[in-house]
N, C-alpha and C positions, 0 to 999 in steps of 0.2 A: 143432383149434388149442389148444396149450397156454394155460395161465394168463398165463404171462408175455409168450407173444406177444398175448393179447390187453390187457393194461394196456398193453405197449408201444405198441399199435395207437392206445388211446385216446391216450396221452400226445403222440403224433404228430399226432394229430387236432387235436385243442388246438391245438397249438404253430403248426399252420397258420392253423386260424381265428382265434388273434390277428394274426398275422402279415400275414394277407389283408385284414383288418378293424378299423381303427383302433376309439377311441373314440368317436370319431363315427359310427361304424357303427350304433352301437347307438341313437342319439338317437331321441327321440317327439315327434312335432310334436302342438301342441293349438294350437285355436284357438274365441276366446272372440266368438260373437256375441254384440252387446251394442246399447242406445242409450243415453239419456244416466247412467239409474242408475249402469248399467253401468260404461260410461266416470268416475264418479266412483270407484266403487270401485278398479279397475284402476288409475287415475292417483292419486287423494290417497290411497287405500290403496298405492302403491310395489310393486304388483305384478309388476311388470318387473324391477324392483332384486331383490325376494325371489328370482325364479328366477338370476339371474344369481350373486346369493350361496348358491343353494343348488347348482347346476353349480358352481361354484368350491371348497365344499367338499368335496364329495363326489362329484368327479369323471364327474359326469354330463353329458350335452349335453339336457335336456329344452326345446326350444322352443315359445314361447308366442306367440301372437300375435292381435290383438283388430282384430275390424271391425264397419263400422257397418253392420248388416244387420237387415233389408232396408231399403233406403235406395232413393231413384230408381233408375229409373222406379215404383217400387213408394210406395205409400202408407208414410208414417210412423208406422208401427203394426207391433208383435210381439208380439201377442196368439194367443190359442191359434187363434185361426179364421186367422189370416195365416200360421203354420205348417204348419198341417195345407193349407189355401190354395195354398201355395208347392209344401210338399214332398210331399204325397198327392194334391190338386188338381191338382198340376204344372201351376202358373201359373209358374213359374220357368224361368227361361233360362240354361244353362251358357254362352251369351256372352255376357253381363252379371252382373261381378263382384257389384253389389249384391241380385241374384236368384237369385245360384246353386243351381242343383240338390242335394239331397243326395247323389244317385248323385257328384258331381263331388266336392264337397266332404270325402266321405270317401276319395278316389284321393290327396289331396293331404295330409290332417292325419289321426292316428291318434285322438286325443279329440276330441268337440266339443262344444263349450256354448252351450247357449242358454239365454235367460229370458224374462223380459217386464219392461216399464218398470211404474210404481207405477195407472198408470190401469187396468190390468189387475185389480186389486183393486177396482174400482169395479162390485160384481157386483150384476144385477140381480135381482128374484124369479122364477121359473120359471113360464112359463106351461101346462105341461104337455103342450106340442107342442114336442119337442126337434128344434130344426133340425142339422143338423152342417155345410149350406153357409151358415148365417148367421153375422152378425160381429155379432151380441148378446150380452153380456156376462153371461152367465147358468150358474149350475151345471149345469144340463143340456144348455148346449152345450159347455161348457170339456168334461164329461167325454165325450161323444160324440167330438168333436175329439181329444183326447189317446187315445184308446183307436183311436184310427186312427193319429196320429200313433205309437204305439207298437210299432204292427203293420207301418209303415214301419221305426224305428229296427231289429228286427226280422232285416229283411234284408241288417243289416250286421254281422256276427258278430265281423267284423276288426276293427273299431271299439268305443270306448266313448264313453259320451255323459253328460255331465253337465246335470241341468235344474236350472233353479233354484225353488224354490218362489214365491208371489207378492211382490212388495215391498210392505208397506202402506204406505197413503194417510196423509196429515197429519191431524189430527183436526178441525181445518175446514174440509176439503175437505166436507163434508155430516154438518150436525146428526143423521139418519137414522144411527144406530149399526144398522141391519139391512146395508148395503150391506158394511161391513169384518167382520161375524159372518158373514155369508155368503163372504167372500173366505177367511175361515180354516175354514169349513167344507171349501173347495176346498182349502187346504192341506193339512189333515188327509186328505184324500180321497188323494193325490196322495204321501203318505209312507207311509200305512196300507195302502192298497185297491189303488190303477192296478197297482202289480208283482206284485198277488199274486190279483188276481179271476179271470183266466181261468185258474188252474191252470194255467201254464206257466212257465217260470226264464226270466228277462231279466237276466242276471247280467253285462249292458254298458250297464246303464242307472244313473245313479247319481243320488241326489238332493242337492243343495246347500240347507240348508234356511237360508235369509239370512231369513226370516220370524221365524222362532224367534229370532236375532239381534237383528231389528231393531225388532217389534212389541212392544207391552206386552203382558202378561199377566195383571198384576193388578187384579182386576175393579174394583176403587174407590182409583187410583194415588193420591199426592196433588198430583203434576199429570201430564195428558193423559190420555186416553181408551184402554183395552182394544181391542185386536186393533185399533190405530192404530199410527204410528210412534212410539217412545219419547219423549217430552218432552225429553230430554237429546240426542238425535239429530235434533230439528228445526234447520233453517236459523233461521228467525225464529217465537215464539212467537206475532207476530202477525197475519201472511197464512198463506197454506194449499199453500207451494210444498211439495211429499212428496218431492224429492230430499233422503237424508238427509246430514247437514253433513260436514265436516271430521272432528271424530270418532269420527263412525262410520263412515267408509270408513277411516280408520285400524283402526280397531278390526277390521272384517271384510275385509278386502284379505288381512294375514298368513293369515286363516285360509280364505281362499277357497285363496289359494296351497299351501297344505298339504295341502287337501282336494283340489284337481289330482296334483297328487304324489302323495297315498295310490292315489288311483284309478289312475293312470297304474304304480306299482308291485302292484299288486293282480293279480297276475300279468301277463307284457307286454300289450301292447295290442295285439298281435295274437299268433300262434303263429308267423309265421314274422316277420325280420326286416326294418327298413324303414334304408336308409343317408340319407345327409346331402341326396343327390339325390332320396329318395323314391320309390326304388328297390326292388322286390321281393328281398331276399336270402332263399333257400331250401339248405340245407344236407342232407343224406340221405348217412348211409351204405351201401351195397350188399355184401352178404357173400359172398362166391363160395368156399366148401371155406376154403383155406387163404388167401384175397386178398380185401382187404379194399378199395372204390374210394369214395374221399371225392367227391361230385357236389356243385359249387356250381351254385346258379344265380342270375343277374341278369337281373329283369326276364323271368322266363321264359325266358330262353337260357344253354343252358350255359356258365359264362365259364372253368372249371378241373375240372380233374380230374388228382386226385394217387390213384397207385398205392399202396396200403399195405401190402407183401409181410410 
């Protein structure tokens, strides 16, 4: 085949798979497990609004979507042991929306995120017998727990996953400054070390690091407490609620939403296409001598096949 039959070939190619394939074709669904942190961010941080305005400038269809998971029948906890629990335990049920499976959940949405709520950061000291079926709050179970949990994420290749680092605790949530030096101990753990200890690429695993955001840093502030919530991001300076205020879910909502988007454009989220139904789209072309056979497929069944002489 000459030169020109084959740009023609291409040119043709194209001009199908726009044609066959709106812009919605191309859409990425994510979906944001979350509890009440969570939920503050997403809602007084306008994360809904940010992707809406960002689809409308740049002609994208990326859909977002936020649940309270795991919620009934399951314990009000998303702590690393209720994860690993759920989705390597497989204590989770694909008919029950607030349980679901991960096998289930990644059929449906192309990213997914999870975190843990602020009590999560309430870590205990290590007694040097690491359980990985116990719900103790301790660094030697979170990293047992996540290093299974990872081995699951794992077997989803099609998929990328965003976590989120821990949220800290209000600074009078407990006099004990070991409990939140240990909870950033796990952070540091969990940016540095979890994607890179076994020698092997986890290059769908992303980290959201809202700690580095939200926590203080500086060891003698001139108000609040180191690797606690910022003083300036507390609700009220003088009870110990750790959801942080108005603004700072303004503050980090834009840039959660951005950091979705980076990841979600970091090559697509999967290699072959997903349409608006969520729908497998696969595209192949076959070269036969001089004939070129464009193969779509939906959902695994051939839906077209155009000849390209």
């Amino acid at each position: 085949m000459n030169l020109k039959r084959i740009i023609l070939n291409k040119i043709i190619i194209l001009l199908i798979v726009v044609s066959l394939f709106s812009i919605e074709s191309f859409s990425q669904s994510v979906i944001f497990l979350h509890h009440s942190t969570g939920a503050g961010v997403y809602n007084e941080g306008d994360v809904a609004e940010w992707f809406t305005n960002y689809n409308t400038n740049n002609s994208k269809n990326y859909q977002l979507v936020e649940r309270a998971y795991p919620d009934s029948p399951y314990l009000w906890a998303n702590y690393p042991y209720d994860y690993w629990n759920l989705w390597v335990n497989h204590v989770c049920n694909n008919e029950v929306t607030n349980i679901e499976c991960l096998d289930n959940i990644t059929k449906n949405y192309n990213v997914i995120i999870f975190k843990h709520c602020f009590p999560g950061a309430d870590v205990d000291e290590d007694t040097g017998s690491p359980d990985i079926s116990s719900d103790r709050k301790s660094l030697e179970n979170y990293k047992l727990q996540y290093k299974a949990i990872l081995a699951e994420l794992d077997k989803y290749q099609n998929n990328k996953f965003i976590v989120w680092t821990l949220v800290p605790e209000h600074r009078l949530v407990s006099s004990d400054t070991m409990f939140s030096f240990r909870a950033h101990e796990f952070v540091k753990w969990v940016k540095n070390v979890w994607l890179k200890e076994d020698g092997k690429e986890h290059k769908n695993v992303y980290i959201f690091d809202i700690w580095g955001y939200l926590a203080e840093s500086n060891q003698n502030p001139a108000n609040g407490r180191i690797n606690c919530l910022k003083y300036d991001y507390e609700k009220s300076h003088s009870d110990n609620d750790s959801h942080p205020n108005i603004a700072a879910n303004q503050f980090i909502g834009p840039k959660f939403a951005e950091f979705i988007v980076k990841t979600i454009e970091d090559s697509l989220s999967s290699p072959t296409l997903i349409n608006s139904k969520n729908e497998i789209i696969d595209i192949t072309i076959e070269q036969f001598g001089n004939i070129s056979i464009l193969i779509i497929v939906l959902g695994y069944k051939i839906v077209n096949l155009k000849l390209l002489i």
